[in-house]
N, C-alpha and C positions, 0 to 999 in steps of 0.2 A: 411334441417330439420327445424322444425317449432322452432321461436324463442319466441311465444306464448306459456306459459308452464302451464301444470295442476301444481297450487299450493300444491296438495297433494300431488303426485311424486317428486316434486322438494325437497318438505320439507322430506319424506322418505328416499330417496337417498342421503340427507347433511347428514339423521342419520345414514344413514349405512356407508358414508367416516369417519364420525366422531368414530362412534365404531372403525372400520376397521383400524384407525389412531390413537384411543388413545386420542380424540383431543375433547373438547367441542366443542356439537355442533354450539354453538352461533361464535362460529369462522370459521366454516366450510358456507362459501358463494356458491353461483351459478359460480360466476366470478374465485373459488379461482383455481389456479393450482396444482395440484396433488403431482408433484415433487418439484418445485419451491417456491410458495405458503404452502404445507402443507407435507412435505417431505415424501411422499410416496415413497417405492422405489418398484420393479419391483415386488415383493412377493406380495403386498401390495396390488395391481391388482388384480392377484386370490382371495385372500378373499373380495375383495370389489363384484367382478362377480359374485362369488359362494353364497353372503348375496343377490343379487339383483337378481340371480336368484330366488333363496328362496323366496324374501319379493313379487315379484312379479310375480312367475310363467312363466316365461321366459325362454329361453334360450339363450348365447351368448358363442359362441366359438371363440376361436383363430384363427381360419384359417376365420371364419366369418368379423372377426376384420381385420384383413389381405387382405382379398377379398372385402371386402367394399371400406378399401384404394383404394386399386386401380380398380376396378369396373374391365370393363372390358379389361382393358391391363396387358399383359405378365410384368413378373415382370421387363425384359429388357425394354421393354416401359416404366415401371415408375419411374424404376431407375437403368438408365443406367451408367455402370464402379460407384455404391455403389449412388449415385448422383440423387435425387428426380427432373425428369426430367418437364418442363412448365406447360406438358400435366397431370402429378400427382400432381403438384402443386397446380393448377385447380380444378383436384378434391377432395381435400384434403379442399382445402375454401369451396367447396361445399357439405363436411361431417360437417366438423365442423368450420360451421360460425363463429363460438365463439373465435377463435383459428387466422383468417384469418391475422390478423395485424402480428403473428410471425409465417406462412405457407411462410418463403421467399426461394428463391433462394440460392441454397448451403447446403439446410437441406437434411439430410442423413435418410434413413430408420426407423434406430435406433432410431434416435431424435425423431421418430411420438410421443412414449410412452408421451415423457416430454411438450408434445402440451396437453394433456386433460386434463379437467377443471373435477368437479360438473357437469358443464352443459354437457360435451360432453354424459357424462353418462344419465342424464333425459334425452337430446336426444335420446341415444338408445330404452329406457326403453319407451318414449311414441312413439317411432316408431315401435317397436315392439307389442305395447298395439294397435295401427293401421295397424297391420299386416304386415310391412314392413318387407322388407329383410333386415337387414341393411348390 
C-alpha cells in the first residue's frame, strides 16, 4: 500500500482515533500504535471502523481484515499449530509497510490487532477510496 498519503485522510482518520480514544488530537500521530502507543483495546476497533465507515463511505469488514491478512492462503498456511508462518509473515510487510520492523517470527494471529498504527487505517481508507479490495 502506498506510503504517499492524502493529507486530508490522514488528518480525518487521527480525528476519528482521537474521538474514538478519548485522546487529543494533537497526540494522535500517523506513526502512533493503537494498543501500545494510544491504548486502544479491541472494542475500540469497532468504533474507530464504524466512525471511518461513516466519515468516508466505505466499507470494512472483519472477515475482509482477516482475508487481506492472509490473501490467498488457508488459514493452515498462514498459521500453522496458532504460529504466523514466513509465507504470512510476507504478507503481512506487504499490507502494512508501516508495521514491517515488528511483522517478526513467532507473532501469533492474535497479536496482528496490536501491529496497527493511524497509518494502517489511512492505508485501508485510501485504498479503498482506489477501489482496492483490501
Amino acid at each position: 500500500m502506498s506510503e504517499a498519503n492524502d493529507p486530508e485522510i490522514a488528518e480525518k482518520v487521527r480525528h476519528i482515533v482521537a474521538e474514538a480514544l478519548a485522546l487529543d488530537p494533537a497526540t494522535v500521530k500517523n506513526e502512533s500504535l493503537l494498543m501500545a502507543d494510544l491504548g486502544a483495546e479491541s472494542l475500540d476497533y469497532l468504533d474507530i471502523v464504524f466512525k471511518i465507515e461513516r466519515t468516508f463511505g466505505i466499507q470494512i469488514t472483519r472477515g475482509e481484515m482477516q482475508k487481506a491478512a492472509r490473501g490467498d492462503m488457508s488459514e493452515e498456511e498462514f498459521a500453522p499449530g496458532g504460529v504466523v508462518s514466513d509465507k504470512g509473515l510476507e504478507r503481512l510487510r506487504e499490507l502494512m509497510p508501516e508495521a514491517k520492523d515488528r511483522i517478526v517470527p513467532g507473532l501469533r494471529p492474535v497479536q496482528i490487532l496490536g501491529l496497527f498504527s493511524v497509518q494502517t487505517f489511512v492505508n485501508m481508507v485510501e485504498a479503498k477510496k482506489r477501489g482496492v479490495v483490501v
